[in-house]
DRENRO-751989 format. One record per residue (C-alpha): x, y, z; residue number from 1; residue in one letter. Coordinates in steps of 0.001 Angstrom, whole numbers. Last residue first. Layout:
REC        xx        yy        zz   num   residu
REC         X         Y         Z   NUM        a
...
# end
This chain:
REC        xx        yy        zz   num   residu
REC     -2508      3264    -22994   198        x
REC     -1875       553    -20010   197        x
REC     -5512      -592    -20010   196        x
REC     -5624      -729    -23824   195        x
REC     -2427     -3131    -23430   194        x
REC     -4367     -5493    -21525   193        x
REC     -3860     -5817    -17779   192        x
REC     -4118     -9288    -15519   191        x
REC     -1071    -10366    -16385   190        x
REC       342     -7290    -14786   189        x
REC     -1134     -8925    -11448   188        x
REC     -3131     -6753     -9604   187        x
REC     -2861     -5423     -5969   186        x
REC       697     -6611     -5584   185        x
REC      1783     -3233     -4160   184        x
REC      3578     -2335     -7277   183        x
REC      1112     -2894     -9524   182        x
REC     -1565     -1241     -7385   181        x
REC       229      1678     -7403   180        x
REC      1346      1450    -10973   179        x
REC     -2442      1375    -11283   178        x
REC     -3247      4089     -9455   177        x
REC      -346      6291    -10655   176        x
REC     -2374      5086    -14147   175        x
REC     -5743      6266    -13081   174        x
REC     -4726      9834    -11683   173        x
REC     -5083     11171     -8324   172        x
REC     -2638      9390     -5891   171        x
REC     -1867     11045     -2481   170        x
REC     -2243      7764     -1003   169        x
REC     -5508      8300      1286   168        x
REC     -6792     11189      -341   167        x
REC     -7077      8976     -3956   166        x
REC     -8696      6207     -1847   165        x
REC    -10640      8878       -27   164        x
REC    -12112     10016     -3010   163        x
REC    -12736      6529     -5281   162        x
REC    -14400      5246     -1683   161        x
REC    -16888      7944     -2694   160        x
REC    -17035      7700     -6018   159        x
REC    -17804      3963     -5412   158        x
REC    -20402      4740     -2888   157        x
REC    -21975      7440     -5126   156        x
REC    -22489      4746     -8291   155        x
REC    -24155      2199     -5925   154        x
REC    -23101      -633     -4524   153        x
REC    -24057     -4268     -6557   152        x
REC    -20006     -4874     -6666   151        x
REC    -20020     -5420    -10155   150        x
REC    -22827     -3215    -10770   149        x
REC    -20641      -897     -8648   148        x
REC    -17337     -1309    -10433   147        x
REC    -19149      -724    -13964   146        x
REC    -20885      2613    -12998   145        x
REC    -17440      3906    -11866   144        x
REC    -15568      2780    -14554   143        x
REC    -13178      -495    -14902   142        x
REC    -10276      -245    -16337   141        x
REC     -8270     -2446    -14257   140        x
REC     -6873        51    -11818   139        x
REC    -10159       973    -10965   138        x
REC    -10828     -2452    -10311   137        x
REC     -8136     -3043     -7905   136        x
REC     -8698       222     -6437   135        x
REC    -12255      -988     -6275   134        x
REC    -11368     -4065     -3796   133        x
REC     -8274     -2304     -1897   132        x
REC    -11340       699     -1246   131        x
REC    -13548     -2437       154   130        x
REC    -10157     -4721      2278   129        x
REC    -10014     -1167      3933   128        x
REC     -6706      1161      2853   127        x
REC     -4075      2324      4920   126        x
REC     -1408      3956      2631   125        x
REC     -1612      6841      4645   124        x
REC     -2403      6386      8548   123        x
REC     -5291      8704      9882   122        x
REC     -3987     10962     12518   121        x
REC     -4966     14101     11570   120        x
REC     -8723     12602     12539   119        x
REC     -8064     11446     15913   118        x
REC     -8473      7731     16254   117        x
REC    -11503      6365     17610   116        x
REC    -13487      6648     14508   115        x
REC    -10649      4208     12752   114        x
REC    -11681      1384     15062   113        x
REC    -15647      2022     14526   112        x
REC    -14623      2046     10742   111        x
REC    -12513     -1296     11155   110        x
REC    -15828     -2878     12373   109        x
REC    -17888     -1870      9229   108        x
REC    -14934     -3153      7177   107        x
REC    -15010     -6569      9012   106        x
REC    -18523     -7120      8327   105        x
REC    -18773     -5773      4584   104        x
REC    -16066     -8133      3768   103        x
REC    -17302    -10976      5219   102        x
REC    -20869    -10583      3273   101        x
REC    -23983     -8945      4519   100        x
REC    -26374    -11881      5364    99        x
REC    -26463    -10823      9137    98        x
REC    -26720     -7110      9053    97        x
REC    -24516     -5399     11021    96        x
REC    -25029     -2025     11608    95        x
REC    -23374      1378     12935    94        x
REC    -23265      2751      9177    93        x
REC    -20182      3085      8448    92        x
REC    -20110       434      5759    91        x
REC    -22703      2022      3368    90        x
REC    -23866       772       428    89        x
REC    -26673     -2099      2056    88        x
REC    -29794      -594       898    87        x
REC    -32840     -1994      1944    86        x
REC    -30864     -3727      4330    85        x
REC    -31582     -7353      4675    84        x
REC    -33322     -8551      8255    83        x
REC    -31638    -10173     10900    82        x
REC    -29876     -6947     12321    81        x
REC    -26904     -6622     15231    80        x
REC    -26591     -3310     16400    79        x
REC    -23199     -1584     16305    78        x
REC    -22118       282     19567    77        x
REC    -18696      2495     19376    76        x
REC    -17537      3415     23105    75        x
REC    -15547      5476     24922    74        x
REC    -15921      4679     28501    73        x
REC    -15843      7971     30751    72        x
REC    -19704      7936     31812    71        x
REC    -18607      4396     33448    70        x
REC    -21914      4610     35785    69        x
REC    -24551      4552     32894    68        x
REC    -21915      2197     31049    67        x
REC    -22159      -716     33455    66        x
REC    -25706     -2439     34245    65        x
REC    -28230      -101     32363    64        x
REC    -25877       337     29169    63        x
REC    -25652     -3364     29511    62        x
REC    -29026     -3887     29641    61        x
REC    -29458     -1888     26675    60        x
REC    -27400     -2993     24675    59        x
REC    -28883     -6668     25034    58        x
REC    -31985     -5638     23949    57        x
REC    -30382     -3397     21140    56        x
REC    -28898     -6267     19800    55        x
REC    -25181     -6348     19899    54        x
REC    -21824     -5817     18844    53        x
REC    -19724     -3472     21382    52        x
REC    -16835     -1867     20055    51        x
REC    -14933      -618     23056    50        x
REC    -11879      1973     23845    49        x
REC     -9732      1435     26647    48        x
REC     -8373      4057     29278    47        x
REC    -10211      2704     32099    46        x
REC    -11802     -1320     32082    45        x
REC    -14638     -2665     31513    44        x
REC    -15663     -5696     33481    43        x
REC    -18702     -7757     31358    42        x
REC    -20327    -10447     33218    41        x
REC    -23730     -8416     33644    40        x
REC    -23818     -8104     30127    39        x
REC    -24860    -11883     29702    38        x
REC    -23745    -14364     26184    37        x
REC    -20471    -12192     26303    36        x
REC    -17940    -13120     23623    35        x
REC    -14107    -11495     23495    34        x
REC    -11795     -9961     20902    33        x
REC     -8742     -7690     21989    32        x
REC     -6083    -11349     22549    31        x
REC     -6010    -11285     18913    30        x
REC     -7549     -8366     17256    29        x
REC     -5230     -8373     13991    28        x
REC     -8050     -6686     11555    27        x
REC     -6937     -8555      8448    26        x
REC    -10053    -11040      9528    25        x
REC     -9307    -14764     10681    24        x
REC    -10407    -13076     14249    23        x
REC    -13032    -11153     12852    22        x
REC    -14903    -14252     10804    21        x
REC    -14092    -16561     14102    20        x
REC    -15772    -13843     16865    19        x
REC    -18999    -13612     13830    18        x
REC    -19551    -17246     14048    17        x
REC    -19086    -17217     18048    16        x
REC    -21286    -14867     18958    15        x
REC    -23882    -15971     15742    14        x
REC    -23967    -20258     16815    13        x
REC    -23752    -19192     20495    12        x
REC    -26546    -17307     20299    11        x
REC    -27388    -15232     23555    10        x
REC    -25501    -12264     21809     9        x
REC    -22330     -9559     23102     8        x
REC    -19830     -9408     20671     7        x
REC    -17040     -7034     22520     6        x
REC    -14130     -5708     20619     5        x
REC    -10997     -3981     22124     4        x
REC     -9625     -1512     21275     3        x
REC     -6225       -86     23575     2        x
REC     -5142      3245     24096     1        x
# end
């Protein structure tokens, strides 16, 4: 079933800023990526999936216009924010805030992709650009409470993302980690002292 991604804003300058950031993103949407300045112009199709990026306003009216009488769509909705989160540690949280970082945007929309797929089904070896980002610093010594200062996440998020990175590849200690990341051109071995390797 296809995904495709719908950014749905009267400003030009966000619609098309965020439709650039996702489509020189790792995400691969390509010809699945499309702006809508109205709602009313949007035709969705059967057996598709949908992320729709919006205000609520403009959710709305399109919940009004098409997805009240497409009660089969499945759909992923994540609001568009201008102000800071008060804590911004989550990526799955259904938001976008607009001073979060690249990163944080495009890993927010790959969890509304992955939430589409059944859960048994999750690819192994997949990891977002965040869990590539601590597995990187896991791998170069870093502990928990360091990687989130450096990261300014908190302690829990890194364990978290520490837990599905390990579930992900099947990898539970730090130095099958770092061979992994080694291996997969993660880190550099020029980048590891000799304490790191001991």
């Amino acid at each position: 079933m296809n995904t495709r991604v719908l950014i749905i804003h009267q400003s030009a300058i966000i619609a098309e800023g965020l439709q650039k950031l996702l489509q020189n993103s790792s995400l691969q949407l390509h010809d699945h990526l499309r702006i809508y300045m109205d709602p009313a112009e949007i035709n969705l199709q059967p057996a598709t999936n949908y992320i729709f990026i919006s205000t609520d306003e403009l959710f709305q009216k399109l919940y009004s216009f098409q997805l009240i009488h497409f009660p089969e769509a499945n759909y992923r909705f994540i609001k568009l924010i201008n102000e800071s989160p008060a804590v911004s540690d989550y990526e799955c949280d259904g938001n976008i805030h607009l001073d979060e970082t690249p990163n944080q945007i495009v890993d927010k929309i790959r969890c509304a992709a992955n939430s589409f797929l059944p859960e048994k089904t999750t690819v192994i070896g997949t990891l977002t650009e965040r869990e590539t980002e601590i597995l990187k610093l896991v791998a170069l010594g870093n502990a928990s409470k360091e990687i989130a200062d450096k990261l300014n996440i908190s302690t829990h998020t890194v364990i978290t993302h520490r837990k599905n990175i390990t579930e992900k590849l099947g990898i539970k200690s730090i130095s099958g980690l770092t061979v992994y990341a080694i291996l997969n051109k993660i880190i550099d071995t020029n980048e590891l002292s000799i304490d790191d390797l001991i």
